[in-house]
TORKOL-4160 file (C-alpha; in steps of 0.2 Angstrom, whole numbers, padded with zeros to 4 digits, m for minus):
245
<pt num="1" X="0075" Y="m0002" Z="m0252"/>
<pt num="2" X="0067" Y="m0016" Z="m0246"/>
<pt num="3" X="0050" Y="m0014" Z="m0254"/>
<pt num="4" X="0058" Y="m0007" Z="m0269"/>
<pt num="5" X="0068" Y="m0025" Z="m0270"/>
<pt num="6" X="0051" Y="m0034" Z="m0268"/>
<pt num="7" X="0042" Y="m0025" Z="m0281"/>
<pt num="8" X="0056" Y="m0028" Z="m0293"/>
<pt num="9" X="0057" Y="m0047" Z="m0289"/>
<pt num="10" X="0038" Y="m0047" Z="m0292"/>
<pt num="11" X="0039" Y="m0037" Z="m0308"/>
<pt num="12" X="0049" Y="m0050" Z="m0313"/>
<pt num="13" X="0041" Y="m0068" Z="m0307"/>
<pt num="14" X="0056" Y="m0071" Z="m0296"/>
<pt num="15" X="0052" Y="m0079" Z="m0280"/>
<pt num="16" X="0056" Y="m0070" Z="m0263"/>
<pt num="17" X="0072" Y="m0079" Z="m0256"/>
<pt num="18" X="0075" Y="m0078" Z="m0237"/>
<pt num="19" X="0092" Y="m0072" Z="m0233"/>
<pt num="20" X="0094" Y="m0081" Z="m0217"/>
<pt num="21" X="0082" Y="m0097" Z="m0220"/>
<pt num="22" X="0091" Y="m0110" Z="m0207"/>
<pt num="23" X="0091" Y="m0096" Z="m0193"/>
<pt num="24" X="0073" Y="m0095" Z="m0191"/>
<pt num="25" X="0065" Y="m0081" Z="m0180"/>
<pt num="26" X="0077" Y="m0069" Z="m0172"/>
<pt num="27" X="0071" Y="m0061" Z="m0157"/>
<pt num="28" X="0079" Y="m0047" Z="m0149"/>
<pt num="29" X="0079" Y="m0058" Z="m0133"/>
<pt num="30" X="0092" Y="m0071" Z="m0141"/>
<pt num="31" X="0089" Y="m0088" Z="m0138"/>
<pt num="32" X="0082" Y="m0086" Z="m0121"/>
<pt num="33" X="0069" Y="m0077" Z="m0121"/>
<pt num="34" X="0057" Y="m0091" Z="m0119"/>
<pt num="35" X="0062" Y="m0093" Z="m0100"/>
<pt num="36" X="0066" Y="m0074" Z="m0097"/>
<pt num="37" X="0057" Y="m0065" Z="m0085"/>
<pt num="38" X="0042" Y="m0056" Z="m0094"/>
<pt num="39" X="0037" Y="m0046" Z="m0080"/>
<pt num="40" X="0044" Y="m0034" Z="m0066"/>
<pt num="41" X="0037" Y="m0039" Z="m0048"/>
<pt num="42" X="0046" Y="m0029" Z="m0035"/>
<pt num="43" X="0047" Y="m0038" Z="m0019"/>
<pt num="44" X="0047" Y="m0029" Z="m0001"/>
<pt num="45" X="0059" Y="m0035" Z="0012"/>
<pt num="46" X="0058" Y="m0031" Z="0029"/>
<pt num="47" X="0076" Y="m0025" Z="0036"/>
<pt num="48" X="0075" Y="m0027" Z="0053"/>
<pt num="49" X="0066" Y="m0042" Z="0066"/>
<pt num="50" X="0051" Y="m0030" Z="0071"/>
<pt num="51" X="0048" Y="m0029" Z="0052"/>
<pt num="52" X="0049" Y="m0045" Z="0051"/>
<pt num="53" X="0038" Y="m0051" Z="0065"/>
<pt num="54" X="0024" Y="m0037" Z="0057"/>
<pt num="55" X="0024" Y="m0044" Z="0043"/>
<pt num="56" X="0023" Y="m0061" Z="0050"/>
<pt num="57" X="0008" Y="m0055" Z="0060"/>
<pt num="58" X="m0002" Y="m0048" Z="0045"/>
<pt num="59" X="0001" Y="m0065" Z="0035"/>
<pt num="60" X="m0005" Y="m0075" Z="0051"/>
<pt num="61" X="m0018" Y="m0064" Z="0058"/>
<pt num="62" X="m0036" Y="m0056" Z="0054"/>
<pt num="63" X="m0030" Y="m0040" Z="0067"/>
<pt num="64" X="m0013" Y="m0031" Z="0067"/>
<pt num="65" X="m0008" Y="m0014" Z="0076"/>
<pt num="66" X="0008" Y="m0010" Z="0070"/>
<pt num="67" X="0015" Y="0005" Z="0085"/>
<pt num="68" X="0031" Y="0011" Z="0082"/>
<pt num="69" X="0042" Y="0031" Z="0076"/>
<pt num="70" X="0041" Y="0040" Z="0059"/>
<pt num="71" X="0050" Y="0032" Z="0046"/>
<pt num="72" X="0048" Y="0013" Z="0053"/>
<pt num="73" X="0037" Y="0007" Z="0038"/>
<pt num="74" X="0022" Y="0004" Z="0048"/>
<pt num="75" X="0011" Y="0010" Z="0034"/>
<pt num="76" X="0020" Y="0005" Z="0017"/>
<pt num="77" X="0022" Y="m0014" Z="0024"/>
<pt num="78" X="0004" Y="m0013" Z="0028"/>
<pt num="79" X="0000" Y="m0008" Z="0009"/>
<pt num="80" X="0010" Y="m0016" Z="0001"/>
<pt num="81" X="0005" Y="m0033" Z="0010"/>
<pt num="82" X="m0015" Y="m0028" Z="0006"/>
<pt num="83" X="m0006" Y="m0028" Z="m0013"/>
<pt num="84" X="0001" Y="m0042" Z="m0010"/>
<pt num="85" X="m0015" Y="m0050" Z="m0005"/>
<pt num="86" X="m0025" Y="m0041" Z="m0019"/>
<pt num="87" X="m0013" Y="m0048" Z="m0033"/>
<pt num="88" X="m0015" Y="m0065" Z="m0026"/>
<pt num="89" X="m0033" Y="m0065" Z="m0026"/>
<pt num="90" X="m0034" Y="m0067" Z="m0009"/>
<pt num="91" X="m0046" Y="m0052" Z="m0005"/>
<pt num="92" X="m0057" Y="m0044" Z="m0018"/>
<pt num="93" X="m0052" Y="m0026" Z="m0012"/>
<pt num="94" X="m0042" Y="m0014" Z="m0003"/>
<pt num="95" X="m0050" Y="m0001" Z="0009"/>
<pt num="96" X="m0039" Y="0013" Z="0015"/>
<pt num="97" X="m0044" Y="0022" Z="0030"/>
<pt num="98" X="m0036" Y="0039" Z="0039"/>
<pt num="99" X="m0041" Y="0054" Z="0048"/>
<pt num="100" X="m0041" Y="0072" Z="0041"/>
<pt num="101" X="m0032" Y="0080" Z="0053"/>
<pt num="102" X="m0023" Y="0093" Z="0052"/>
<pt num="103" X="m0002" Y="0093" Z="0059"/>
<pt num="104" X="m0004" Y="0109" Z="0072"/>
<pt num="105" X="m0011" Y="0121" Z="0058"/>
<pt num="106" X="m0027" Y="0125" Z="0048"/>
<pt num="107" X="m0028" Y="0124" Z="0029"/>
<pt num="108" X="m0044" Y="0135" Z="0030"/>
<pt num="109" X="m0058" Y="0131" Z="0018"/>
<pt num="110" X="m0051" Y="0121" Z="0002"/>
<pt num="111" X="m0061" Y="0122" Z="m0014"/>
<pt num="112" X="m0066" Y="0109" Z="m0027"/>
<pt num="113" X="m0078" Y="0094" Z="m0023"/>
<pt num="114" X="m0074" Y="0081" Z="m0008"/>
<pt num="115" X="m0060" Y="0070" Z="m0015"/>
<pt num="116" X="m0052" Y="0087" Z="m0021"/>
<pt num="117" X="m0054" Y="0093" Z="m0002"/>
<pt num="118" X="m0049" Y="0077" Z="0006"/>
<pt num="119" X="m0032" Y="0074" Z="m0006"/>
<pt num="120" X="m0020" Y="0083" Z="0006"/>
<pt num="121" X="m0025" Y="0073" Z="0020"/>
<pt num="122" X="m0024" Y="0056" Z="0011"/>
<pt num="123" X="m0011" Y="0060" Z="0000"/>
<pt num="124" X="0005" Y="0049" Z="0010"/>
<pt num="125" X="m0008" Y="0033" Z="0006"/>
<pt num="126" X="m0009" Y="0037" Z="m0013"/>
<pt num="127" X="0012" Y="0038" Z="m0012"/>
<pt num="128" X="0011" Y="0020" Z="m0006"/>
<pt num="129" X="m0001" Y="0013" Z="m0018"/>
<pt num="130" X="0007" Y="0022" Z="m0034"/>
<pt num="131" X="0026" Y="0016" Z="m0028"/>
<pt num="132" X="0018" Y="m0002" Z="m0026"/>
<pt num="133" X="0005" Y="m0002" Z="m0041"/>
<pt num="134" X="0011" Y="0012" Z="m0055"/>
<pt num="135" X="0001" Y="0027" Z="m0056"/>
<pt num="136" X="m0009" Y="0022" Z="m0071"/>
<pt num="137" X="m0016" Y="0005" Z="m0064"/>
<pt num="138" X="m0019" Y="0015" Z="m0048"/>
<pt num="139" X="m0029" Y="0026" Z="m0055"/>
<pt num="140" X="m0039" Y="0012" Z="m0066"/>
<pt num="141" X="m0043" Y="0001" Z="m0048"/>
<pt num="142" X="m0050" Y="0017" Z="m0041"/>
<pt num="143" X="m0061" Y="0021" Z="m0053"/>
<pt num="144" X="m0069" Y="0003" Z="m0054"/>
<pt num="145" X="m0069" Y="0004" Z="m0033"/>
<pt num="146" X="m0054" Y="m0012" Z="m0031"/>
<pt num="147" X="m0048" Y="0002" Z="m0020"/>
<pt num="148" X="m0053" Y="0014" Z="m0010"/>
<pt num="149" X="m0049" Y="0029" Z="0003"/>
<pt num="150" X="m0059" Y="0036" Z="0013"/>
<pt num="151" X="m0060" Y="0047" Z="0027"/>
<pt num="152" X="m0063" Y="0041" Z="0046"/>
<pt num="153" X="m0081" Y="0048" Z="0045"/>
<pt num="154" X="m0087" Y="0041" Z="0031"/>
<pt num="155" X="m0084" Y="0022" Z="0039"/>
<pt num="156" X="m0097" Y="0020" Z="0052"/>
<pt num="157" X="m0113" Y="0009" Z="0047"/>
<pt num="158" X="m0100" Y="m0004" Z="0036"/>
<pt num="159" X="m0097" Y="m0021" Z="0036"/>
<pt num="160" X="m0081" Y="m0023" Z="0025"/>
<pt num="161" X="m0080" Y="m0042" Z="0020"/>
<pt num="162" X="m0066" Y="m0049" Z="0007"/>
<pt num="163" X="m0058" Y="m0033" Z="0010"/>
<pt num="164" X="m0039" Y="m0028" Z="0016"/>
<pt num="165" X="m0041" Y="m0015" Z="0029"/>
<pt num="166" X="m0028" Y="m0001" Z="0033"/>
<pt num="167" X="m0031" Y="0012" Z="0043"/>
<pt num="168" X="m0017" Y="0023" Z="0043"/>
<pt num="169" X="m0012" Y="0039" Z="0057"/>
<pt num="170" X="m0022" Y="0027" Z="0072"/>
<pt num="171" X="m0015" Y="0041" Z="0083"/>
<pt num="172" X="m0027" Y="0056" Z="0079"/>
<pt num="173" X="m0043" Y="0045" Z="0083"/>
<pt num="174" X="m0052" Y="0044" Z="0099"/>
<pt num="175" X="m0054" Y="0028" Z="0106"/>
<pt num="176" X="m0072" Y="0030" Z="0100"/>
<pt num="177" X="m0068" Y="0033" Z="0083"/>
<pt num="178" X="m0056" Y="0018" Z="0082"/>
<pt num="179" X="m0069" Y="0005" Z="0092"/>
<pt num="180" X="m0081" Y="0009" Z="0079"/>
<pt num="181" X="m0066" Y="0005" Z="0065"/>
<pt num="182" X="m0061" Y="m0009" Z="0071"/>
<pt num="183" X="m0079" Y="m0016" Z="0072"/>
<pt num="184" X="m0080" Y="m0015" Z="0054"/>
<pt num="185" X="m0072" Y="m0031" Z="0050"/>
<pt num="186" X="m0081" Y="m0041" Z="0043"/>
<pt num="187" X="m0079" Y="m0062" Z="0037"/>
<pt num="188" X="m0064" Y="m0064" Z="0026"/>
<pt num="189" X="m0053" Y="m0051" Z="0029"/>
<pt num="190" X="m0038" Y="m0041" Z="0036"/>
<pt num="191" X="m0035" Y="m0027" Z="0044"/>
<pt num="192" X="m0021" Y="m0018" Z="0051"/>
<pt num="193" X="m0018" Y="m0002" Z="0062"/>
<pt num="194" X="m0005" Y="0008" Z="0061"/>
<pt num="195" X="0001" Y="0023" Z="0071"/>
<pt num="196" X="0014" Y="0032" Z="0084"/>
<pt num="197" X="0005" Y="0034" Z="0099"/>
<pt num="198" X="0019" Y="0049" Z="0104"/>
<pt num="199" X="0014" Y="0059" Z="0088"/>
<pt num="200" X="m0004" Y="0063" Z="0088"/>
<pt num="201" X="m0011" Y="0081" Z="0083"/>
<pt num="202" X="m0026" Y="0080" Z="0094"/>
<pt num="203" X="m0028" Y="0087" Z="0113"/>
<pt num="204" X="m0019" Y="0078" Z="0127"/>
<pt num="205" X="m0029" Y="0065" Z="0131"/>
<pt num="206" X="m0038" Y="0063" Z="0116"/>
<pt num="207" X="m0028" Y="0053" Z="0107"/>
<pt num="208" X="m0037" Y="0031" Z="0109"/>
<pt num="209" X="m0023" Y="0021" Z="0102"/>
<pt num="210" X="m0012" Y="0019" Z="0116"/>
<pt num="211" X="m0025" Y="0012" Z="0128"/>
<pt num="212" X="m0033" Y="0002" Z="0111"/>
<pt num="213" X="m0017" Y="m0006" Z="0108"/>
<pt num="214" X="m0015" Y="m0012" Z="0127"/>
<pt num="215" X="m0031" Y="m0020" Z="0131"/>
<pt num="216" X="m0031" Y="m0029" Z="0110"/>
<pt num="217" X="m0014" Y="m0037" Z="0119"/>
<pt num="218" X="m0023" Y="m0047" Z="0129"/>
<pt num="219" X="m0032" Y="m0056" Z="0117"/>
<pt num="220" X="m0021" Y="m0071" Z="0109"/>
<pt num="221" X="m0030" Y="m0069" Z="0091"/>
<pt num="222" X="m0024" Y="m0049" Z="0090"/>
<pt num="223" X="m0005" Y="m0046" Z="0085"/>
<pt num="224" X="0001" Y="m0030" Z="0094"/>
<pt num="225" X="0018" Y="m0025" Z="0085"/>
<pt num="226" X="0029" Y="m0011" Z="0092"/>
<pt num="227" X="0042" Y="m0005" Z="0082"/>
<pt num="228" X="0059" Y="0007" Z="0087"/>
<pt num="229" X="0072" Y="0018" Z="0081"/>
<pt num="230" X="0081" Y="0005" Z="0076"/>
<pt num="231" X="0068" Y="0001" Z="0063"/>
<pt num="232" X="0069" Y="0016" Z="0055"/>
<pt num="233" X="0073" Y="0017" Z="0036"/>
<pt num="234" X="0072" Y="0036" Z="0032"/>
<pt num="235" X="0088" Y="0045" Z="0034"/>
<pt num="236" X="0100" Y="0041" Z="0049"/>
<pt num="237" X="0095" Y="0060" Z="0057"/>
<pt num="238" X="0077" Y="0053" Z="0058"/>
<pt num="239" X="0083" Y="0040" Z="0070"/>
<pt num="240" X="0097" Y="0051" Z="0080"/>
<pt num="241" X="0083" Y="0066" Z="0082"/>
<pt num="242" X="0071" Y="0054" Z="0088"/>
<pt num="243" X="0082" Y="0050" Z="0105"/>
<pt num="244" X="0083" Y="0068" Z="0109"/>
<pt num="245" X="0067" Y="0076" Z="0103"/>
C-alpha cells in the first residue's frame, strides 16, 4: 500500500509528506539506545576463596598449577582467563595442551586423519572454548591458528612466546613429560597446569604431578593452588561421593 501511495503521489506531482516529521528516527531501542549495551560479555566469577586465589594467581603470575577434585573448575578458569587475556590483546594466542589417554579402557583404532583421531581425547577443552567464545568464532580462530590444541607429543622442540598456555589432565604425564612442558615457556607468556593428582589413568607410580607440584612450591615466582570439595561446582553428589570414594 505503501508503494502503491507513492506511485500515486508521484503520478500526481504531489510531494511526499512525512507523517511523523517532529519525531525523527524511531528506533526500536527507544530513546536509549545510544547508551545501551551493544554487546553480550559474559563474565566468570569465581564462588569460592580457592577460586578466587587461582585466579588471582594466573593474573599475577607467569606459572600456575591449579591441583584440586573433579568439578572444581581448574580447567574452565584456566580457559576462560587465556580468553580473557586473548580478548584484551594481552597474548597473541592460546595453546591448549592435554594427553591422550585413555580413562581405564581402549578405543581401539579410530579412523579419519589426526585431529578426527585426537577429538575424543580433546574434546572437554573444545567444551570450554565453545561455552566462552561461540562455536562459530571458535571455529574461525582455529583455522587462522589464534588457537590451538595439541596433543602432549607433539610439544617437544617449542618455544611458545605471546602465547597462553594450558595444559589440561597434568595428572596422566610423567614427570618427564611435564618437565619438558613446562620448559616450553617462553618470553611473554602464561601458563597454567591443571590436574588431580588422585585421578590419574596411568600405572602407580607413573603419574609426575604430585612430585612437580611439591618441588615448583618452593620457588616464590611459581603459584601452586590446591583446590577441595568445597570448590566444587558440579552437582552436590559430586562433592558427597568424593568424601567416600
Amino acid at each position: 500500500m505503501a508503494k502503491r501511495a507513492t506511485r500515486i503521489a508521484a503520478s500526481k506531482n504531489e510531494p511526499v509528506v512525512t507523517l511523523y516529521p517532529d519525531q525523527g528516527g524511531w528506533s526500536p531501542l527507544g530513546e536509549d539506545d545510544q547508551h545501551r549495551e551493544q554487546s553480550y560479555v559474559r563474565k566468570v566469577r569465581p564462588q569460592g576463596d580457592n577460586q578466587r586465589r587461582l585466579l588471582k594467581a594466573i593474573g599475577d603470575g607467569n606459572l600456575t598449577v591449579a591441583l584440586g577434585p573433579a568439578g572444581t573448575g581448574k580447567t574452565y578458569l584456566a580457559i576462560s582467563a587465556a580468553v580473557e587475556a586473548f580478548e584484551e590483546g594481552r597474548v597473541a594466542r592460546i595453546m591448549l595442551s592435554r594427553p591422550a589417554v585413555e580413562a581405564g579402557e581402549s578405543l581401539g583404532f579410530l579412523p579419519g586423519d589426526l585431529q578426527e583421531k585426537l577429538a575424543p581425547y580433546l574434546r572437554p577443552l573444545y567444551d570450554a572454548l565453545s561455552d566462552r567464545l561461540g562455536g562459530k568464532r571458535l571455529r574461525a580462530l582455529l583455522a587462522d591458528g589464534s588457537i590451538e590444541i595439541a596433543p602432549i607429543a607433539y610439544m617437544r622442540g617449542r618455544t611458545l612466546n605471546n602465547a597462553f598456555i594450558v595444559i589440561d589432565e597434568a595428572q596422566n604425564c610423567t614427570y618427564g613429560q611435564i618437565k619438558m612442558l613446562l620448559t616450553r615457556l617462553g618470553w611473554h607468556s602464561t601458563m597454567v597446569l591443571t590436574g588431580d593428582p588422585d585421578q590419574s589413568d596411568l600405572l602407580p607410580g607413573m603419574s609426575g604431578l604430585a612430585d612437580i607440584a611439591a618441588r615448583l612450591s618452593e620457588l616464590p615466582d611459581v603459584a601452586v593452588i590446591t583446590l577441595d570439595e568445597k570448590d566444587i561446582v558440579r552437582h552436590p553428589l559430586v562433592a558427597s561421593m568424593l568424601t567416600v570414594l
